[in-house]
N, C-alpha and C positions, 0 to 999 in steps of 0.2 A: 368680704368687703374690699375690693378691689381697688376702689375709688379712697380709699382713706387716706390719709397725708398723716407725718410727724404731727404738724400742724391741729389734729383732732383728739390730739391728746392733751393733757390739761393735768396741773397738781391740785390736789385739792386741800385745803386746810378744814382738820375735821374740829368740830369742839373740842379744846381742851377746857375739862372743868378741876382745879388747879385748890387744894387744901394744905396744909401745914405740914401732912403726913404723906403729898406724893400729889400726883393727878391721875387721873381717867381720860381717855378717851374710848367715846360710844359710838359704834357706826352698826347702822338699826339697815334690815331687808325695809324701808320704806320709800323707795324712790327721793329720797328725799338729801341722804347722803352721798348716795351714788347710784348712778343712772341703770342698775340691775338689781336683781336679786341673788346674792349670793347661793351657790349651790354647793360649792367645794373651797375649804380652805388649807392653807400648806404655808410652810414655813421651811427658809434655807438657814442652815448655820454650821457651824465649823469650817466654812470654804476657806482651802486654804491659803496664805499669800501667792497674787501672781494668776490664781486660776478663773475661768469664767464660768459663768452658769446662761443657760437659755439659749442661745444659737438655733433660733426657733421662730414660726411665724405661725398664729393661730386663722382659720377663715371664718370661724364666728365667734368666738371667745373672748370677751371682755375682761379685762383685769385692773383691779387695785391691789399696786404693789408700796408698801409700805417696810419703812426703815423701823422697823419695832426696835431696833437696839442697834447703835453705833451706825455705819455710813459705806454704802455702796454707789456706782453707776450706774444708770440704764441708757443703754445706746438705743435709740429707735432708729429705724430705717426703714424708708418707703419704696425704696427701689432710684429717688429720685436725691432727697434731702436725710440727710442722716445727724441727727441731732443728740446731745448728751443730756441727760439729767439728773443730777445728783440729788439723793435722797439721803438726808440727816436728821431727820426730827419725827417721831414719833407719831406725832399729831398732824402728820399734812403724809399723802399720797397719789401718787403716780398715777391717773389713770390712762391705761393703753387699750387701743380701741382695735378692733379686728383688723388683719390684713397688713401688719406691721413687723417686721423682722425686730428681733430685741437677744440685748446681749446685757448682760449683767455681770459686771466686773466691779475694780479698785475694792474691793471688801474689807473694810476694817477690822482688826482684832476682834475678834466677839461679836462681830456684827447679826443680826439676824434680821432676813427680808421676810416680813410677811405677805401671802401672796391671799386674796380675795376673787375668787371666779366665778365669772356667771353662768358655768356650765360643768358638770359634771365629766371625769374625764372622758375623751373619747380619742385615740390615734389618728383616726379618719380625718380629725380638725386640724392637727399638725403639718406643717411644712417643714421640714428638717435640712431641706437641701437647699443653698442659697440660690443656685442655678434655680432650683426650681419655683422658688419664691419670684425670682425677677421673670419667669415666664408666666406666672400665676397672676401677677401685675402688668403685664401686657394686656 
């Protein structure tokens, strides 16, 4: 997706259903939470002070990255506009849309990102090299 901007990414605030004893949040494969079908899901934690994760651009790979515990960044960058977005709350996530360089840093004590993907892994869909992102966006 070549054509994608910062701009086509969007947070999304999922149900929180909220009891005496805690809450829930339910995010269902029904188009209805988010705009794919989850096929793989991953979880980051223990990162430690200082360090980054992702430094990465997927070409058809859709993600909801969610703050399941405590508070990180996500830098998106389109080769043009490069924008920040802080994830802190459990119940609302990040969705990143193909074609977008992402860095994932500031990670709070304990934090843990849970990551949502519409595709199972594959090498082939990664871009690893910033050079070669910004030619890939040309």
């Amino acid at each position: 997706m070549k054509n994608t901007t910062v701009y086509n990414c969007s947070v999304i605030e999922m149900d929180k259903h909220h009891s005496d004893v805690g809450n829930i949040t339910v995010i269902e494969n029904n188009n209805k939470d988010i705009p794919f079908d989850v096929q793989r899901t991953y979880y980051l934690y223990d990162v430690p002070g200082g360090e980054e994760r992702g430094g990465h651009a997927h070409r058809e790979l859709q993600q909801l990255i969610v703050a399941a515990s405590g508070s990180f960044d996500v830098m998106l960058d389109d080769g043009n506009v490069k924008r920040t977005v802080t994830l802190n709350r459990p119940y609302q996530g990040l969705l990143v849309v193909p074609g977008l360089w992402r860095e994932l840093n500031n990670f709070s004590s304990g934090s843990v990102c849970l990551v949502l993907a519409s595709h199972k892994y594959n090498e082939t869909d990664y871009i690893r090299n910033y050079e070669d992102f910004l030619s890939y966006k040309r």
